[in-house]
C-alpha positions in Angstrom: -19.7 -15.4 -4.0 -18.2 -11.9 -4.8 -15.7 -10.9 -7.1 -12.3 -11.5 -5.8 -11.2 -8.2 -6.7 -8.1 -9.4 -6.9 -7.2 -8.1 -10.8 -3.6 -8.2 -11.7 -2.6 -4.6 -11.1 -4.4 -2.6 -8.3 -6.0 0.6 -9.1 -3.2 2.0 -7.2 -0.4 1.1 -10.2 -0.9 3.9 -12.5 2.6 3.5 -14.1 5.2 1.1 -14.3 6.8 3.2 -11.5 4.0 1.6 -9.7 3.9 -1.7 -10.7 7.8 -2.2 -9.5 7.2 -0.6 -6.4 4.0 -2.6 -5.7 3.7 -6.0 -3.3 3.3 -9.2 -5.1 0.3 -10.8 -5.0 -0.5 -14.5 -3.6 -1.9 -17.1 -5.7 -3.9 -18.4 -2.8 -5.7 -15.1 -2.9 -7.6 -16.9 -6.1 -6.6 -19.8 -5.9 -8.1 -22.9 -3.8 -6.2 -25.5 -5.6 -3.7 -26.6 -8.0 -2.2 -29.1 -9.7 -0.3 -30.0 -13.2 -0.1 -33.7 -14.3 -0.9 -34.9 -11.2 1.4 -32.6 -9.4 0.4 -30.9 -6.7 1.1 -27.5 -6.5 3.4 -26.2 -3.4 3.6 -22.8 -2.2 6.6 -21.0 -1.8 8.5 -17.4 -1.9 10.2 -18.1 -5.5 13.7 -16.3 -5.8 13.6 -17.0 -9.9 9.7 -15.9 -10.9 11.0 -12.6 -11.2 14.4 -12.5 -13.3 15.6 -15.5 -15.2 19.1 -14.2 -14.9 19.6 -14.0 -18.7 17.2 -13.4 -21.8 13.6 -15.2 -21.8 12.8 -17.3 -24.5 9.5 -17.5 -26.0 7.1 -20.2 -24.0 7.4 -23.7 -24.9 3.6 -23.8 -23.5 0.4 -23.6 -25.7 -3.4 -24.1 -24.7 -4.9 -26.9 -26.8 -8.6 -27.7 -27.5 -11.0 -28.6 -24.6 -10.9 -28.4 -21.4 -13.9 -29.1 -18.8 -15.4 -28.9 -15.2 -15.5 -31.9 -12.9 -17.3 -32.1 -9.5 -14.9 -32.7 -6.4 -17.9 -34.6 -5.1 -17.8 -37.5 -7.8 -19.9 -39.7 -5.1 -22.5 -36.4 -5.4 -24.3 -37.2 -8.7 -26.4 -34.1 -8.9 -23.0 -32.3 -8.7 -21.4 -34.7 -11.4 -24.6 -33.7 -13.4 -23.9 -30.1 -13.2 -20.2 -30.1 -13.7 -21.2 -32.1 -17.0 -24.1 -29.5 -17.8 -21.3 -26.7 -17.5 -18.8 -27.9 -19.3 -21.8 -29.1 -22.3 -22.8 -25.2 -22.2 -19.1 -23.4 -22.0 -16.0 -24.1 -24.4 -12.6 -23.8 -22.0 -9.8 -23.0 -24.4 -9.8 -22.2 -28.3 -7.2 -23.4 -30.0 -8.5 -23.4 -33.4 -5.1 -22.3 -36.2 -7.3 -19.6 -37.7 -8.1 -17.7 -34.6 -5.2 -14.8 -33.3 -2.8 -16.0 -31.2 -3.2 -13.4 -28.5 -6.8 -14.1 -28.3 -5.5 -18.5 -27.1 -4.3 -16.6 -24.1 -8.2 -15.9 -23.1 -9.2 -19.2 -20.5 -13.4 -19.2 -19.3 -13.2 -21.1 -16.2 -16.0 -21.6 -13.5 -15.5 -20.6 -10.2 -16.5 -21.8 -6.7 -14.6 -24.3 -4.3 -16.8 -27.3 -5.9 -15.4 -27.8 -8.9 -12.1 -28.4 -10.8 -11.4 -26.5 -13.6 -8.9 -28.4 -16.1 -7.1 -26.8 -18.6 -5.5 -28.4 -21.1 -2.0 -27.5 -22.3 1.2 -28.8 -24.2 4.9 -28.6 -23.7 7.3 -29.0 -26.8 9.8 -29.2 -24.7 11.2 -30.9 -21.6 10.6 -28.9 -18.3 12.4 -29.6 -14.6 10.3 -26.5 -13.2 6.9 -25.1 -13.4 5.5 -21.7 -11.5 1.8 -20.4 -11.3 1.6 -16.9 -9.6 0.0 -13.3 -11.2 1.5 -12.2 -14.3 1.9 -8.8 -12.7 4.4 -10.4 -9.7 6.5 -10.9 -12.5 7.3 -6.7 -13.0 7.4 -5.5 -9.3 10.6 -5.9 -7.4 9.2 -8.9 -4.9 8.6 -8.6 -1.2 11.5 -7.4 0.7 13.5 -10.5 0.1 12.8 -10.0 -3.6 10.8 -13.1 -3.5 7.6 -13.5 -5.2 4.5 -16.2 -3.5 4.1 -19.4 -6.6 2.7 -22.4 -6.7 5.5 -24.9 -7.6 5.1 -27.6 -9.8 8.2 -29.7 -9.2 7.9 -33.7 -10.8 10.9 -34.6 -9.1 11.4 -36.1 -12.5 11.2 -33.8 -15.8 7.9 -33.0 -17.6 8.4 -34.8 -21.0 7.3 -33.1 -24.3 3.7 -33.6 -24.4 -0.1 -32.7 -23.6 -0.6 -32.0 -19.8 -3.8 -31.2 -17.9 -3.5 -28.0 -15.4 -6.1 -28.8 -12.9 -7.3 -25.4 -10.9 -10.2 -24.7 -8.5 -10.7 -21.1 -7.8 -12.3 -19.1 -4.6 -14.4 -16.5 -6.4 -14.9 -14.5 -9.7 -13.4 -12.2 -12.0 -10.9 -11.7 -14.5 -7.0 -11.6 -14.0 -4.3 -12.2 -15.9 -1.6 -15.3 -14.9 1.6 -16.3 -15.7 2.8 -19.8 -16.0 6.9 -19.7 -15.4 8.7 -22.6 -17.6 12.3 -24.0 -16.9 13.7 -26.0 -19.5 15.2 -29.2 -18.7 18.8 -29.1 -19.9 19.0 -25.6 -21.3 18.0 -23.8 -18.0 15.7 -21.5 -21.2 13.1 -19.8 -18.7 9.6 -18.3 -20.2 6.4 -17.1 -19.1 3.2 -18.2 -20.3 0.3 -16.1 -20.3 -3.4 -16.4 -19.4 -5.9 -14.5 -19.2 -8.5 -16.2 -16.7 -12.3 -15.3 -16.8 -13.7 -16.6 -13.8 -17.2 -17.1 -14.1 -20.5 -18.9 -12.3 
């Protein structure tokens, strides 16, 4: 498996002149699969990743400790084996107090369309809307319908305060960065959470 070469900002964006004037990126480029609690994630041109029509607040979403690999083959016991092995060998998330906060942001994940990656996360507050796309899509000016390509996390209910698992299988290698898009039940408060995915064997 190569590296996806698909890093947040081409080599192309040399300013932020750049950045606004480039395409967006699709998640599917990276990603295989996605889901949060359970909820599958649905594609779609988003009209609101971009500008929250207002002032963002800061993230309501923080990494917390673990996080591990599982085998998509769970009938497959050498594959059970080695997701176990992996995750034994390579710690997820770090979300120890005494370490800086922008280095929480930093995710190790294993790629390769056998495995789930799950990555744990918390929400202190209620949420009626989650979006996963490239952090990047967030500061061009969208495609020419100034839409930008998610994956949707819609409940049809609202996420509850709480600890959530992010569940993510990815097509190849590399390092990226990602933004998670909140909307607050209620308020309408929308943030953007970021990680920085290392996507490793």
């Amino acid at each position: 498996m190569k590296n996806c070469g698909c890093s947040s900002s081409s080599n192309s964006v040399l300013s932020w002149y750049d950045l606004q004037d480039a395409a967006p990126k699709n998640p599917f480029d990276i990603i295989a699969y996605a889901d949060f609690g359970g909820t599958i994630g649905q594609f779609e041109y988003s009209v609101d990743f971009l500008n929250p029509g207002g002032t963002w607040v800061a993230t309501p979403v923080t990494v917390e400790a673990g996080g591990d690999c599982k085998a998509w083959e769970s009938d497959n016991q050498q594959k059970v084996g080695d997701a176990t092995m992996w995750s034994q060998q390579h710690q997820v998330t770090n979300a120890a107090t005494d370490l800086a906060i922008p280095l929480r942001k930093m995710i190790f994940l294993r790629g390769g369309t056998a495995w789930q990656m799950r990555i744990p996360l918390n929400l202190a507050v209620g949420i009626e809307s989650l979006q996963l796309s490239f952090l990047d899509n967030a500061g061009t000016r969208g495609d020419s319908q100034a839409t930008v390509p998610v994956l949707r996390f819609d409940p049809g209910v609202n996420y509850v305060p709480g600890s959530y698992v992010l569940t993510v299988t990815l097509k190849s290698f590399g390092t990226l960065s990602m933004g998670l898009k909140t909307i607050a039940s209620g308020t309408g408060d929308q943030a953007m959470m970021e990680m920085d995915w290392i996507i490793v064997p």
